[in-house]
RODO-2510 file (C-alpha; in nm, 4 decimals, decimal comma):
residues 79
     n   res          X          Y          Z
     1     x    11,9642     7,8040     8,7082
     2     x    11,6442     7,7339     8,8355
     3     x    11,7181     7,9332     9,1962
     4     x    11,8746     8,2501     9,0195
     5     x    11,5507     8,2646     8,8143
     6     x    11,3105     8,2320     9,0934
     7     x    11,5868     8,5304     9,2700
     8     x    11,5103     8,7199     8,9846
     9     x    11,1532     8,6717     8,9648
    10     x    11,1417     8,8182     9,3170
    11     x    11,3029     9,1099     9,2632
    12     x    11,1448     9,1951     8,9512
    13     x    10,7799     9,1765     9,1399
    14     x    10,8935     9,3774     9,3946
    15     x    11,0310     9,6362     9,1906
    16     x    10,6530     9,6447     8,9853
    17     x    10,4990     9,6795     9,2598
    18     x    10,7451     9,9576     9,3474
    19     x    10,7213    10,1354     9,0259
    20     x    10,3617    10,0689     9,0066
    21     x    10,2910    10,2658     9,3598
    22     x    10,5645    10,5590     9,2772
    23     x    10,3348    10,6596     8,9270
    24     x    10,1353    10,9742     8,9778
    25     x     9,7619    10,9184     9,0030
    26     x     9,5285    11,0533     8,7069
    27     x     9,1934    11,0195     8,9234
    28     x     9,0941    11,3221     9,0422
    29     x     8,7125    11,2756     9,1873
    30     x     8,5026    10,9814     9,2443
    31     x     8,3603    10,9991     8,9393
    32     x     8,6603    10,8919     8,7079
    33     x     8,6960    10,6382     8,9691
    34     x     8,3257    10,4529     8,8315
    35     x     8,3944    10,5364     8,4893
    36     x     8,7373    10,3361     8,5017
    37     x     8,9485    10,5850     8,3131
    38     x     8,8121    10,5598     8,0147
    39     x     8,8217    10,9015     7,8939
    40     x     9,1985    10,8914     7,9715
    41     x     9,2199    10,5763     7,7592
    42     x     9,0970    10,7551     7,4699
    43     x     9,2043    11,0580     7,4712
    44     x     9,4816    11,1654     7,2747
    45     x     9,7116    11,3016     7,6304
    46     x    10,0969    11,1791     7,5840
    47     x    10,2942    11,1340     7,9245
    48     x    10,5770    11,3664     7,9319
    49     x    10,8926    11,3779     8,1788
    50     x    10,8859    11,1874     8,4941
    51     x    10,5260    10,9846     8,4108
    52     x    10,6585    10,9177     8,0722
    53     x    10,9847    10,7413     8,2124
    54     x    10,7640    10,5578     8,4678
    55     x    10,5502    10,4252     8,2125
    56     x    10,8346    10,2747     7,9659
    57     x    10,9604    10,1503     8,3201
    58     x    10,7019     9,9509     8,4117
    59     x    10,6152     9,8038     8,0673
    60     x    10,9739     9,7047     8,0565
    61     x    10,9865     9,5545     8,3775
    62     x    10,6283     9,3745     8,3026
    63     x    10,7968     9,2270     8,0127
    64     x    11,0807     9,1173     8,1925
    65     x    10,8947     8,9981     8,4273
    66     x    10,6446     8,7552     8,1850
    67     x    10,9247     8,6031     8,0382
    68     x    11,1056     8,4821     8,3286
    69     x    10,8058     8,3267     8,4228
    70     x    10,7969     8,1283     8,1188
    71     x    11,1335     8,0470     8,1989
    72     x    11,0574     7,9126     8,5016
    73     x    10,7527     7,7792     8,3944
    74     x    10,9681     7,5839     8,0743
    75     x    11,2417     7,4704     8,3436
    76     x    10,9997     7,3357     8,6337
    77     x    10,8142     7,1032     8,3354
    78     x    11,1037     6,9039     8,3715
    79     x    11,2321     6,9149     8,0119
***
C-alpha cells in the first residue's frame, strides 16, 4: 500500500508542477512583479474558460496531493 502511495505521490507532483507551468501568466511589467499581485488578489476579476479550468485543476490536484501525504505520513509512523 505503502509503494502505490508513494507511485501516486509522484505523479501527482509532477502533474502540479505541470499544471502549475501550463497557467497563463497575469504579470505584465516589473512592477506587478514587486507588488506581488496584490491588486489581482483583490480585485473582483473571475477566471473564465481555459484559466478557470486550470485553476479548479490545480486546487484539486493540491488537495489530492496533501492528503496522500498524510497518508503516507499516517502509514510510515508505523501504526
Amino acid at each position: 500500500m505503502y509503494n502505490i502511495l508513494l507511485a501516486i505521490m509522484l505523479i501527482l507532483s509532477v502533474l502540479i508542477v505541470i499544471v502549475v507551468m501550463m497557467q497563463p501568466s497575469k504579470q505584465n511589467s516589473a512592477a506587478s512583479a514587486f507588488s506581488g499581485g496584490a491588486d489581482q488578489l483583490f480585485g473582483k476579476q473571475k477566471a473564465r474558460g481555459f484559466e478557470a479550468v486550470m485553476q479548479r485543476f490545480t486546487t484539486i490536484l493540491g488537495c489530492a496531493w496533501v492528503i496522500v501525504a498524510l497518508l503516507l505520513a499516517y502509514l510510515s509512523s508505523g501504526s
